[in-house]
LUMROBA-174895 format. One record per residue (C-alpha): residue number from 1; residue in one letter; chain; x, y, z. Coordinates in Angstrom, 3 decimals. Example, Ala and Ser with C-alpha at 12.3 -4.5 7.8 and 13.67 -1.06 7.14 Angstrom:
# LUMROBA-174895
[atom 1,'A','A',[12.300,-4.500,7.800]]
[atom 2,'S','A',[13.670,-1.060,7.140]]
//
This chain:
# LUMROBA-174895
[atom 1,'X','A',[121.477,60.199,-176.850]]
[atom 2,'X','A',[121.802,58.422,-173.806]]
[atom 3,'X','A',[120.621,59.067,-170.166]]
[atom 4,'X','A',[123.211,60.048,-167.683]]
[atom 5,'X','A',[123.304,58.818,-164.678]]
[atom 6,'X','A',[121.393,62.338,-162.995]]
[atom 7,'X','A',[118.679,62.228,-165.516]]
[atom 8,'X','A',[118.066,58.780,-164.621]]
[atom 9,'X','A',[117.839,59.350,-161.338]]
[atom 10,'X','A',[115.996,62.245,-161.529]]
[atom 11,'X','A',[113.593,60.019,-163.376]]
[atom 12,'X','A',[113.098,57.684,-160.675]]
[atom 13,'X','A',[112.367,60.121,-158.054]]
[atom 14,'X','A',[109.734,61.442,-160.136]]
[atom 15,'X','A',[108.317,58.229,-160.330]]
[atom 16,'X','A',[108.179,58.082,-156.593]]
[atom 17,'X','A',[106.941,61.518,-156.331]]
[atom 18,'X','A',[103.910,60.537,-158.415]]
[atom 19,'X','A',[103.790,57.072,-156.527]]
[atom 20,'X','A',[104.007,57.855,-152.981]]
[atom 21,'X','A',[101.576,59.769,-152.105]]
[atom 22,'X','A',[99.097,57.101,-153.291]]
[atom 23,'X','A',[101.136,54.474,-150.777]]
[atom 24,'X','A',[100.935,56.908,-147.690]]
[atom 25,'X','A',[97.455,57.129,-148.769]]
[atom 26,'X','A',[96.639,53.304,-148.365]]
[atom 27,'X','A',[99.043,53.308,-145.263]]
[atom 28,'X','A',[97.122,55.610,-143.156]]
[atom 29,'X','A',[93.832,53.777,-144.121]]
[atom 30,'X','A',[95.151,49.847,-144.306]]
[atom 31,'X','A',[98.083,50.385,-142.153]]
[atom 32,'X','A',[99.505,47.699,-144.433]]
[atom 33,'X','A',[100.349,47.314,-148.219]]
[atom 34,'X','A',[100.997,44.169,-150.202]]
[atom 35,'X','A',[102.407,44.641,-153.761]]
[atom 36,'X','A',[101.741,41.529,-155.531]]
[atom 37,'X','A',[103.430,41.131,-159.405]]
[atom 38,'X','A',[105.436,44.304,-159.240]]
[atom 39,'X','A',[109.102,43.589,-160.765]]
[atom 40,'X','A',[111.342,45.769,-159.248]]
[atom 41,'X','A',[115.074,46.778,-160.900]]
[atom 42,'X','A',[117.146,49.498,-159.740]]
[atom 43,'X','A',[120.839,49.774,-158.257]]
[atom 44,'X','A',[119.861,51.221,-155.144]]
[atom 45,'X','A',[116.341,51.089,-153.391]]
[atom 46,'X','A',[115.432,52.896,-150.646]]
[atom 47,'X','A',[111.659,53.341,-149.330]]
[atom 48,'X','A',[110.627,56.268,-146.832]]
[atom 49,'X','A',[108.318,55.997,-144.696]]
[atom 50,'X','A',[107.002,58.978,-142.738]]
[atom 51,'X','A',[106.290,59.031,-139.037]]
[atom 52,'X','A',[102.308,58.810,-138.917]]
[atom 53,'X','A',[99.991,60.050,-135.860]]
[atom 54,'X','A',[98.304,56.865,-135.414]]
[atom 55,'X','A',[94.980,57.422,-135.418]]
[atom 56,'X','A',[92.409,56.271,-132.185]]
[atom 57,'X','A',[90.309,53.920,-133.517]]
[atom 58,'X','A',[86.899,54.721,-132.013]]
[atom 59,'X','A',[85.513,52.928,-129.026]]
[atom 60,'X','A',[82.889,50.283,-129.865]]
[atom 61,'X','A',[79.436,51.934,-129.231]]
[atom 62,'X','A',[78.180,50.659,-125.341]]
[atom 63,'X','A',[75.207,47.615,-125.731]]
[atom 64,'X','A',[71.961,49.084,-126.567]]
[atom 65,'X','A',[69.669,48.864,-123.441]]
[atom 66,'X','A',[67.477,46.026,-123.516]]
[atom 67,'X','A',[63.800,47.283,-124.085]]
[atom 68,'X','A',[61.229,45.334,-122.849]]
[atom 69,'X','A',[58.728,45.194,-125.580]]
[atom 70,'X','A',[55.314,46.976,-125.257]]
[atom 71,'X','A',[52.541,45.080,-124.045]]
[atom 72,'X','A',[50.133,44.944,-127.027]]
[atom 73,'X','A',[46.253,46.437,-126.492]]
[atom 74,'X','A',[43.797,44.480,-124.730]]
[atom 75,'X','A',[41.288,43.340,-127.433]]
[atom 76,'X','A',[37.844,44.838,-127.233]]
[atom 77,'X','A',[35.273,42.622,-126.576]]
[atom 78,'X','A',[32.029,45.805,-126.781]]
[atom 79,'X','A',[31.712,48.968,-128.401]]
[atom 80,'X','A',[32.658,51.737,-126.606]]
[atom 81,'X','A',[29.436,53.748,-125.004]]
[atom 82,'X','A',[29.593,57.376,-126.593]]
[atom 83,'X','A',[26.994,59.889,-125.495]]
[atom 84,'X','A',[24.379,60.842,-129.086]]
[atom 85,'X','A',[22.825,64.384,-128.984]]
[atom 86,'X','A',[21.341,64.959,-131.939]]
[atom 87,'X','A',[21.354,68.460,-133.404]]
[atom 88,'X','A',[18.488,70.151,-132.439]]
[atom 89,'X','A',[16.848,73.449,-133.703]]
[atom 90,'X','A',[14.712,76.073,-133.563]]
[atom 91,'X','A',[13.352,77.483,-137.095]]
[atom 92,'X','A',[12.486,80.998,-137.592]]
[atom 93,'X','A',[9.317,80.119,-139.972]]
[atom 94,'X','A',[5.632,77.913,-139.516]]
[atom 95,'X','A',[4.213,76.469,-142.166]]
[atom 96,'X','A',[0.298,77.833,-142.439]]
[atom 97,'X','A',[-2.352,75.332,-141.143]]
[atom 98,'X','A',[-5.107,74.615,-143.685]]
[atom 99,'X','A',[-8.420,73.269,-143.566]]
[atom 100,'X','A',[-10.217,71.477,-146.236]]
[atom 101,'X','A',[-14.015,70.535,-145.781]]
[atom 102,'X','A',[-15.960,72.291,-143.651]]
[atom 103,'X','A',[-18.538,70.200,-141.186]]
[atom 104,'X','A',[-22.398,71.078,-140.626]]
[atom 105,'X','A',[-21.627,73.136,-137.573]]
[atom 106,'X','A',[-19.055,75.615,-140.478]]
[atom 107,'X','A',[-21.495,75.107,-142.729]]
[atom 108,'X','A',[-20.884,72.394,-144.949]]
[atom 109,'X','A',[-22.073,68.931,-145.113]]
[atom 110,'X','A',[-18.937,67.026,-144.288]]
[atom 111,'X','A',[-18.737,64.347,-141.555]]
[atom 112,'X','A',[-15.084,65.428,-140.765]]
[atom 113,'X','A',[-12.639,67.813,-141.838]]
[atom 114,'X','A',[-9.034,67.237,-142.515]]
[atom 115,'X','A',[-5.989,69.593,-141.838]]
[atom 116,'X','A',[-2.284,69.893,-142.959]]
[atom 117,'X','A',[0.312,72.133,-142.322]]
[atom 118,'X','A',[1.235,73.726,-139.420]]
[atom 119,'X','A',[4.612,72.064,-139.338]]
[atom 120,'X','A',[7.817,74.102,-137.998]]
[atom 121,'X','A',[10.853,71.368,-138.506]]
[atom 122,'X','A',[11.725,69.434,-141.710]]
[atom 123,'X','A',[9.580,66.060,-142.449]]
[atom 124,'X','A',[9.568,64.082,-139.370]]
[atom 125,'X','A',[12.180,65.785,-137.380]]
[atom 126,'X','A',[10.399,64.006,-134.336]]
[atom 127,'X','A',[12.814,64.946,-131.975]]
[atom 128,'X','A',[12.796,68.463,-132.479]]
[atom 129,'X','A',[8.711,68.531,-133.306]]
[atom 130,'X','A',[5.788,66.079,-133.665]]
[atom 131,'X','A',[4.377,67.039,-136.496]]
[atom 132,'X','A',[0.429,68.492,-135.709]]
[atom 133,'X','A',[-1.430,67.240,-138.837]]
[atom 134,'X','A',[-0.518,63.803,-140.350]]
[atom 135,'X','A',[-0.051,63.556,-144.806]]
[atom 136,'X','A',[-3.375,63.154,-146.072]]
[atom 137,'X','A',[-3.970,60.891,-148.857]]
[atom 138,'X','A',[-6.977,62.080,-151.462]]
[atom 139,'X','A',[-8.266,59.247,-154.023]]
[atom 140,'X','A',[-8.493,60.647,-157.995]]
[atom 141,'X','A',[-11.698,59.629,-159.611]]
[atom 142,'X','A',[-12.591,60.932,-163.081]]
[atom 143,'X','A',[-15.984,61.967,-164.227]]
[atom 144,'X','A',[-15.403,59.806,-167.722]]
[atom 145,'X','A',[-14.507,56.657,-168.579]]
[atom 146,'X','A',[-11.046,56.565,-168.745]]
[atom 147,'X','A',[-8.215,54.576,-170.523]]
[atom 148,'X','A',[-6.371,52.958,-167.021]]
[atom 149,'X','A',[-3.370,50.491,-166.895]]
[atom 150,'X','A',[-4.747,47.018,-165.963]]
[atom 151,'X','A',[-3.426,46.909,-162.375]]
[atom 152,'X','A',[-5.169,50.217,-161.908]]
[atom 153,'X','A',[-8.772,48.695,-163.586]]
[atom 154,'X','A',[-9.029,45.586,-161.886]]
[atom 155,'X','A',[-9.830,47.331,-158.776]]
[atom 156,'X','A',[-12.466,50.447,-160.334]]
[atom 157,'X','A',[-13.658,48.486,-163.343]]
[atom 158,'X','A',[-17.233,48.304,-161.895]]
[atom 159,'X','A',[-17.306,52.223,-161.059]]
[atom 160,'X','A',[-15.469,53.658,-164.304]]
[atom 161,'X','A',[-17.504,56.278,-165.489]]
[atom 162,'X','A',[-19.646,57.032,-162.400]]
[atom 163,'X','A',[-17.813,59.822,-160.526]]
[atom 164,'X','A',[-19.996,59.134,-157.625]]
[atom 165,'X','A',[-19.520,55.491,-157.280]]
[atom 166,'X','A',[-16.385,55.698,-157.747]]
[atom 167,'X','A',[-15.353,58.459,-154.662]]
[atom 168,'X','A',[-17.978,56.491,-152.566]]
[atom 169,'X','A',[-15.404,53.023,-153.134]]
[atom 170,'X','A',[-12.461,54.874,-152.717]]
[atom 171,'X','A',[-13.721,56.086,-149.026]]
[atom 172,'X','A',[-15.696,53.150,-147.745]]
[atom 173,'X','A',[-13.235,50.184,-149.502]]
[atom 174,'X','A',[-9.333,52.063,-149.528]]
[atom 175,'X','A',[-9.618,54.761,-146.818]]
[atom 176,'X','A',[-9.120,57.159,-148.533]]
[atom 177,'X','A',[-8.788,60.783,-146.785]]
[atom 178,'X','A',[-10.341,62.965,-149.570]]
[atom 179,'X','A',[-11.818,62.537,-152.771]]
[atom 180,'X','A',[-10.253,64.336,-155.786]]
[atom 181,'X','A',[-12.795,64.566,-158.669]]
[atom 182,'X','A',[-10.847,65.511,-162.148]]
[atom 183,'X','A',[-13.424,67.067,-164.287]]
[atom 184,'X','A',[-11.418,66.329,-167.541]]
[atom 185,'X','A',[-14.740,65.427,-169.867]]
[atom 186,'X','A',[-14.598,69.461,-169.517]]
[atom 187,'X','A',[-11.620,69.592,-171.691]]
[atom 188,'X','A',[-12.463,71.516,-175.291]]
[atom 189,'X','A',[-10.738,69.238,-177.216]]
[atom 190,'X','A',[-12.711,66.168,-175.048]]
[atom 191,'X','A',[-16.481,66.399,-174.131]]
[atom 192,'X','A',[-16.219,70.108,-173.806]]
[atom 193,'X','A',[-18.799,69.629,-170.701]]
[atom 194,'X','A',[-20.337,72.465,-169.911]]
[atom 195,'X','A',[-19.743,74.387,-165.989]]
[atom 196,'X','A',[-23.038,73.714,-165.256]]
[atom 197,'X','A',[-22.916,69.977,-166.066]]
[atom 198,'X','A',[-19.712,69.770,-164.503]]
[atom 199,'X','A',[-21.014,71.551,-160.981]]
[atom 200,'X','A',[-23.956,69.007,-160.921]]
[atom 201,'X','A',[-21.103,65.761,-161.042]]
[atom 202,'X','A',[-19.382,67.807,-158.144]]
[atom 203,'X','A',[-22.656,68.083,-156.252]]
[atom 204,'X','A',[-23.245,64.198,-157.050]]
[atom 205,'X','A',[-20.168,63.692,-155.629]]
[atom 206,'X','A',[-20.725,65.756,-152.120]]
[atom 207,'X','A',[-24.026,63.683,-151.649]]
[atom 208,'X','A',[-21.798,60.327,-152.340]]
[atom 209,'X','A',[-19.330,60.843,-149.659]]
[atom 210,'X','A',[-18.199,62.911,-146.536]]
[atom 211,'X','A',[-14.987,63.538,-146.885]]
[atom 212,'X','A',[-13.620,66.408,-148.186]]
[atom 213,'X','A',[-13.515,66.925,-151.899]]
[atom 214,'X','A',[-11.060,68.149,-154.515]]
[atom 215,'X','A',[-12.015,69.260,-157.918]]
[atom 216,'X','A',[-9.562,68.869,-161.016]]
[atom 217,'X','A',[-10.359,70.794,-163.705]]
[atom 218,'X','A',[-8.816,69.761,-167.409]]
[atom 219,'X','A',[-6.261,72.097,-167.819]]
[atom 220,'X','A',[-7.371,74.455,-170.204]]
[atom 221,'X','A',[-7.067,78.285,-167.951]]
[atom 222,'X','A',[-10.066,79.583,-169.598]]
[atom 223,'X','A',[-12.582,76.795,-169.418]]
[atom 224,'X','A',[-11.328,76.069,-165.684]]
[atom 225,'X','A',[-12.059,79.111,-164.708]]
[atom 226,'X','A',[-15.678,78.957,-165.776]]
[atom 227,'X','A',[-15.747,75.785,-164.229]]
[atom 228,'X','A',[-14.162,76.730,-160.480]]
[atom 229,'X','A',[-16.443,79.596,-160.365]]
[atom 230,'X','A',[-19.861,77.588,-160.915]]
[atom 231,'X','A',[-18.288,75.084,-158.801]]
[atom 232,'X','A',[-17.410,77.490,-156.157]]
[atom 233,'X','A',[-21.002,78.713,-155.753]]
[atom 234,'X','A',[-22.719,75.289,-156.119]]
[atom 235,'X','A',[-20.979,74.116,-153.723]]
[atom 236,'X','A',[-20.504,76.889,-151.314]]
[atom 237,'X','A',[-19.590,76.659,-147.619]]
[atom 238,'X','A',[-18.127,72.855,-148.307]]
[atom 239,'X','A',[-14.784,73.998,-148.476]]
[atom 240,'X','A',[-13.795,72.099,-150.853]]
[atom 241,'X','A',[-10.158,72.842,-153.269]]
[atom 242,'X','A',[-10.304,73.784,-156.754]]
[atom 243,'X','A',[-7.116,72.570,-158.758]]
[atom 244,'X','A',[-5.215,74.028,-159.738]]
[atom 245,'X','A',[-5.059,77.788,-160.243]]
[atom 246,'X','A',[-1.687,78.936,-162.862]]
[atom 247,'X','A',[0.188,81.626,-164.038]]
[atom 248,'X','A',[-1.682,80.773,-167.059]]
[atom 249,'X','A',[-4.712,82.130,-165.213]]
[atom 250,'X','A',[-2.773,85.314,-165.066]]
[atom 251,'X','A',[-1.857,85.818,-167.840]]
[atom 252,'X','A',[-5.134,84.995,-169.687]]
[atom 253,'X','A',[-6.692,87.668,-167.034]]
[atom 254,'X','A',[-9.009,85.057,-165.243]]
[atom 255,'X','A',[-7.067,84.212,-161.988]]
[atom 256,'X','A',[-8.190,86.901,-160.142]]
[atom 257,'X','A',[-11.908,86.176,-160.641]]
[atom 258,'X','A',[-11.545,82.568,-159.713]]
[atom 259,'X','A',[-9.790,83.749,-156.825]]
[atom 260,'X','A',[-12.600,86.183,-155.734]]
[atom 261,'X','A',[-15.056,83.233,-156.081]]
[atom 262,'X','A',[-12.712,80.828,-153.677]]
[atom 263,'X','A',[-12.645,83.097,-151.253]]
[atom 264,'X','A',[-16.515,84.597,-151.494]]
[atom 265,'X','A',[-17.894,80.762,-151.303]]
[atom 266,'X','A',[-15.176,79.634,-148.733]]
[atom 267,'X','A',[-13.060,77.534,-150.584]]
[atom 268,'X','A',[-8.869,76.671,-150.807]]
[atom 269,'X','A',[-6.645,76.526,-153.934]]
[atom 270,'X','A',[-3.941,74.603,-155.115]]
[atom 271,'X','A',[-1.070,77.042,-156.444]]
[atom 272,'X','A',[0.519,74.455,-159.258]]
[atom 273,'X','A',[3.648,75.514,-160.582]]
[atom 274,'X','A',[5.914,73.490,-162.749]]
[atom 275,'X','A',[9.294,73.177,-160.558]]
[atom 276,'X','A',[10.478,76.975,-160.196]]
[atom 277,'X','A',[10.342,78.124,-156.457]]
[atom 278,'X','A',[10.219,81.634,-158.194]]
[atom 279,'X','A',[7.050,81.262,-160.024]]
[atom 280,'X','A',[5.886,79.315,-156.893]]
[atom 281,'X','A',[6.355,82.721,-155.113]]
[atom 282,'X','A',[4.705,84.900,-157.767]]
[atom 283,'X','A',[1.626,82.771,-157.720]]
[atom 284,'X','A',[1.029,83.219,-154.576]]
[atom 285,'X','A',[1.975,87.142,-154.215]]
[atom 286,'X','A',[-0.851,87.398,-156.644]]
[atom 287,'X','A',[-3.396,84.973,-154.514]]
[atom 288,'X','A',[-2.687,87.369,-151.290]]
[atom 289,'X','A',[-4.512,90.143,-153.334]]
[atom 290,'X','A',[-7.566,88.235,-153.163]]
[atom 291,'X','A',[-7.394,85.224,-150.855]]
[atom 292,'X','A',[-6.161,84.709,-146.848]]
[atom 293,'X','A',[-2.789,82.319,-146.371]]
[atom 294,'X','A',[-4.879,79.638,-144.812]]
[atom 295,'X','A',[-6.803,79.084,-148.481]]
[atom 296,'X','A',[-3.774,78.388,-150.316]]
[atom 297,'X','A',[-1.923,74.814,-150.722]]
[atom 298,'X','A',[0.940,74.984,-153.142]]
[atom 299,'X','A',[2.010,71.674,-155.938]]
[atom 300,'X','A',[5.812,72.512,-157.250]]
[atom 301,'X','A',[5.275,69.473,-159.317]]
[atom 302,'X','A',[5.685,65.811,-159.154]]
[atom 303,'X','A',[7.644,63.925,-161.956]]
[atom 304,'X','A',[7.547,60.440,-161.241]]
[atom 305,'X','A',[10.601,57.293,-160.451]]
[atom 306,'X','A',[12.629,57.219,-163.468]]
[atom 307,'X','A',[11.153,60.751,-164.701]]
[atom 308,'X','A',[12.806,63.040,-162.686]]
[atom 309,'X','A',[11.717,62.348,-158.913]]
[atom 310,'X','A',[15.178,64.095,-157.752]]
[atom 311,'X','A',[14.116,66.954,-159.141]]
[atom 312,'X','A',[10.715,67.026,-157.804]]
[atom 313,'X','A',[12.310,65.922,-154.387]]
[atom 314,'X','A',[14.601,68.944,-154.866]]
[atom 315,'X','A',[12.112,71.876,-155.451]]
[atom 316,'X','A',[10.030,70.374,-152.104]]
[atom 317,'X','A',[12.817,69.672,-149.692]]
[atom 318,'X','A',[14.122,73.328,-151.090]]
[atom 319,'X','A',[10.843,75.041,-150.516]]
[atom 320,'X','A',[10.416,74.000,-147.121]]
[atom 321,'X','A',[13.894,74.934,-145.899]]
[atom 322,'X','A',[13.264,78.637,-147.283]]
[atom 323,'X','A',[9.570,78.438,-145.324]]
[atom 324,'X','A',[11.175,77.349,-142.149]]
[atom 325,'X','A',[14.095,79.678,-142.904]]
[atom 326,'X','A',[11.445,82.887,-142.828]]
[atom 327,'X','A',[10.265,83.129,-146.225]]
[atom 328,'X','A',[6.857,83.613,-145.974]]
[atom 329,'X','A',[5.902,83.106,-149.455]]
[atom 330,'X','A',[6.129,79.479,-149.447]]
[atom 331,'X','A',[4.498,78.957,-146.001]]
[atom 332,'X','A',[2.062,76.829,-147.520]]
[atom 333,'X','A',[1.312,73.030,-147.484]]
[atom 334,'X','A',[2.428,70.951,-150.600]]
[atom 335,'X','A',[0.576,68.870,-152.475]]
[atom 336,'X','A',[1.640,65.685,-154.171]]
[atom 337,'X','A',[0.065,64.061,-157.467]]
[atom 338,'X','A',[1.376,60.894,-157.495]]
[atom 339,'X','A',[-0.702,59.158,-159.538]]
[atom 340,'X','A',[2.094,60.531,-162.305]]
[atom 341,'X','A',[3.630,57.320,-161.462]]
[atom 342,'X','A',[1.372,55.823,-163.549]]
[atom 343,'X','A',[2.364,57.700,-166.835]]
[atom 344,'X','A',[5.776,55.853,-166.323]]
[atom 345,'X','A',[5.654,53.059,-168.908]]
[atom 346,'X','A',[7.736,51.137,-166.561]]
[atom 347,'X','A',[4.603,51.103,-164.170]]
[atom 348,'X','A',[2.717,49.379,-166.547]]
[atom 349,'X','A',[4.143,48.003,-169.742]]
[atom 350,'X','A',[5.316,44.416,-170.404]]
[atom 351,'X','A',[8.812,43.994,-169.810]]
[atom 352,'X','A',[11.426,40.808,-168.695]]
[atom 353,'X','A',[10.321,38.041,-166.689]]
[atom 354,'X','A',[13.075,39.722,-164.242]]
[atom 355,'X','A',[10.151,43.255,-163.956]]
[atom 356,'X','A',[7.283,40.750,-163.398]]
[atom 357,'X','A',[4.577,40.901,-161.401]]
[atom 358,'X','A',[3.356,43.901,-163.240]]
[atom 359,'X','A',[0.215,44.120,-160.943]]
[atom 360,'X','A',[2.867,44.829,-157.926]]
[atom 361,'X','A',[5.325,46.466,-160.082]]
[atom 362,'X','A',[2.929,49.404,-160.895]]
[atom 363,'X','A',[1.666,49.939,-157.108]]
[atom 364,'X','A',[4.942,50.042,-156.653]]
[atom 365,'X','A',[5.783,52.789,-158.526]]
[atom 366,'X','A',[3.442,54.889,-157.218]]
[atom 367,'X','A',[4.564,53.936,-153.463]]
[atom 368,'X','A',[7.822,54.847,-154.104]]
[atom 369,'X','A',[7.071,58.148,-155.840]]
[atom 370,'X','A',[4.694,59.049,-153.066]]
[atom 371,'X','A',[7.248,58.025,-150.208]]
[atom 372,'X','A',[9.971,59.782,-151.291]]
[atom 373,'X','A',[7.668,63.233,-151.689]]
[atom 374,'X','A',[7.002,62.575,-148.124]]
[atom 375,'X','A',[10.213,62.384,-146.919]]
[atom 376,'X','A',[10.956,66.329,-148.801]]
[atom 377,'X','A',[7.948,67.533,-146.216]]
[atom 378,'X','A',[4.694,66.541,-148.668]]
[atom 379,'X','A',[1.541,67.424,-146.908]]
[atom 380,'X','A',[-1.027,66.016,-149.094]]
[atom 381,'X','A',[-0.910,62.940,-151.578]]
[atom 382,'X','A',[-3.427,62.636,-154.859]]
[atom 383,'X','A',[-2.837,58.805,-155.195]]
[atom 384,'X','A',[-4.710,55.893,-157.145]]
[atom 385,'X','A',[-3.880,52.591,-156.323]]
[atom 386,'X','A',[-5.382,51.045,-153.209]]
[atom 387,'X','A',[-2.467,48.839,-152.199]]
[atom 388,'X','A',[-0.130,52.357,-152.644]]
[atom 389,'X','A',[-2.090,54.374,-150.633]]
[atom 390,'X','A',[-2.376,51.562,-148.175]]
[atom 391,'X','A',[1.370,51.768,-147.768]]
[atom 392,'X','A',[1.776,55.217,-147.608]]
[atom 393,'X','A',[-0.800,55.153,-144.847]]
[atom 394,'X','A',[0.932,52.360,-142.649]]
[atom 395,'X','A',[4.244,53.810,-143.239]]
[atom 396,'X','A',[3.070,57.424,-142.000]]
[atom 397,'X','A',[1.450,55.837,-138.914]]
[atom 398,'X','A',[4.791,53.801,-138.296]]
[atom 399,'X','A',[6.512,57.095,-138.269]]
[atom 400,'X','A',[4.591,58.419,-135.818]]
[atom 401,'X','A',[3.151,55.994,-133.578]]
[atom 402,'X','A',[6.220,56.592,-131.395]]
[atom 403,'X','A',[5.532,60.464,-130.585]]
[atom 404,'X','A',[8.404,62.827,-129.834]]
[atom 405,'X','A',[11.575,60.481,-130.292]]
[atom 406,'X','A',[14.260,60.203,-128.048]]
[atom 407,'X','A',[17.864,60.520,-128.370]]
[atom 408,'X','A',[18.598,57.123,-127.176]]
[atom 409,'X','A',[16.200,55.247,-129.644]]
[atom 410,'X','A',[17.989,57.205,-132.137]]
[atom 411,'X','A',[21.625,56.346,-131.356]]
[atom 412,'X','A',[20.393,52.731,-130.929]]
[atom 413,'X','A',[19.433,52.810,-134.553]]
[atom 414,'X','A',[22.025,49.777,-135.416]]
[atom 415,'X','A',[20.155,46.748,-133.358]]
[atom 416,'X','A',[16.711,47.701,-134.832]]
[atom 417,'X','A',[15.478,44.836,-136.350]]
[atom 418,'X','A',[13.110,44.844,-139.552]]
//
């Protein structure tokens, strides 16, 4: 059936119903329209086009304003002066003074005394304190022959053996401060010496030297404690330190007896405690029962480079913080032995060309271990070597050869030249 001619057009203005809006559409954004390829066929053809608003086009935005570009920065040519106050404190705590040896005139026999402690500011804190007593540095001699690493031997070989000899070259020839004298031939499982015996090698000792003396016992509670009391009465009035008194002692029901004899005889004690600040504490809340503050020197431990030095750096710098914080407990001195350098095998042992000398190497070692004790606020150094305790020496005086420092030298840090 055919279209008629009202359905056709009908048609057609449905097709421009669906096509002119998209033609106004372009219009009002173009303006203009080009049809290109469109075939058109129709009897009639008539286009409408509706009267359009024209629309303002919008004025062209006005010229930016010329800027003058920024001048750049002037270049330094110095670093810019800044005023340097370093922080500056006052601590609550002291650490105790001690004295070890006592001279003719405090009856002893010793041609000078030496002191430590006394310190109120961490380890050369200059400019808040000079500190009152320098580090001391004791020399270890044993009354045995020993087995020693070769760089140790060279330099005691003709002594070994002879306790005496030995403290008498490690005053007169290395400078040493003090004169520790390890009694380890007393040892049960060793020579078993008896306290008698070992009192006359201490008394040897006294006549060899006038420094103040140490005495090491072997490490066995019991026998040490027979020892430090006939040592405490032969030598009485010397002042001289018996180490080291334990928790061991304690227990075993002998520290308070070797405490009574310290302290009747006028001698100190080393406190040794293996790297617990509480134990440290305990130790010496049982020493206050029988001995005055100024006869007690504590040793937290010292594990050698490569052994654990952190940690023995740790339990020092810790301790002194908490003295000069107020706790009174571990107002004492500190004591160093760092001679356990030496049990390093890395001290001594062959190794690579690249590790060689080992006869600086092992000096070394014990310089290091010593120095960085030092720097956690170690009073008092039991060292071996003579170059080590040579540097610890010269280093110490370095430190303090300058006196109370001043903020300016320490601002000015970056043109020192070393």
């Amino acid at each position: 059936m055919g279209y008629g001619k009202k359905e056709k057009r009908d048609e057609e203005a449905g097709a421009f119903i669906k096509l002119g809006p998209k033609i106004l559409e372009l219009l009002s954004k173009l303006g203009e329209i080009e049809l290109e390829d469109v075939e058109i066929e129709a009897e009639e053809l008539e286009i409408w086009i509706p009267m359009m608003v024209p629309q303002a086009m919008p004025a062209p935005p006005a010229p930016a304003a010329v800027v003058p570009p920024k001048a750049l920065p002037e270049k330094p040519t110095e670093i810019l002066a800044a005023e340097f106050k370093p922080l500056t404190q006052t601590y609550m705590g002291r650490i105790v003074e001690v004295k070890l040896g006592a001279t003719r005139a405090e009856g002893g026999s010793r041609g000078r005394v030496v002191k430590i402690g006394g310190e109120a500011a961490p380890s050369f804190y200059l400019w808040e304190e000079v500190p009152p007593n320098p580090p001391a540095i004791s020399a270890d001699v044993f009354d045995m022959e020993v087995s020693l690493p070769r760089a140790l031997r060279v330099h005691v070989q003709e002594v070994i053996g002879d306790p005496a000899a030995w403290a008498k070259l490690a005053v007169d020839k290395f400078g040493a401060d003090m004169v520790t004298v390890h009694l380890v031939s007393t040892d049960p499982l060793i020579k078993n010496t008896p306290p008698h015996e070992a009192a006359k090698t201490v008394e040897e000792v006294l006549q060899a030297v006038d420094v103040p003396v140490i005495v090491g016992g072997c490490g066995d509670p019991r026998k040490d404690a027979e020892v430090f009391k006939r040592v405490a009465e032969v030598a009485h009035g010397e002042r001289v330190m018996l180490s080291s008194l334990t928790l061991d002692m304690a227990e075993t029901g002998v520290l308070g007896e070797v405490a009574k004899s310290a302290r009747e005889h006028g001698h100190v004690v080393l406190a040794f405690t293996a790297m617990d600040l509480n134990r440290a504490k305990e130790l010496n809340r049982r020493l206050y029962e029988h001995l005055p503050r100024d006869s007690i020197v504590m040793d937290l431990t010292t594990a050698a480079l490569g052994y654990g030095l952190e940690y023995s750096f740790t339990i020092h710098e810790r301790a002194r913080l908490a003295a000069l914080g107020g706790d009174t407990e571990l107002q004492h001195p500190t004591s160093s032995g760092s001679t356990n350098a030496w049990a390093a095998r890395e001290a001594w042992m062959k190794l690579g060309s690249e590790w060689e000398p080992r006869e600086l190497r092992g000096p070394l070692w014990e310089t290091i271990t010593a120095l960085t004790l030092l720097l956690a606020g170690v009073d008092m150094f039991m060292m071996m070597h003579p170059a080590a305790m040579h540097t610890l020496r010269e280093i110490v005086k370095n430190l303090l050869k300058q006196g109370r420092a001043r903020s300016e030298d320490i601002a000015d840090w970056v043109t020192v030249k070393i």
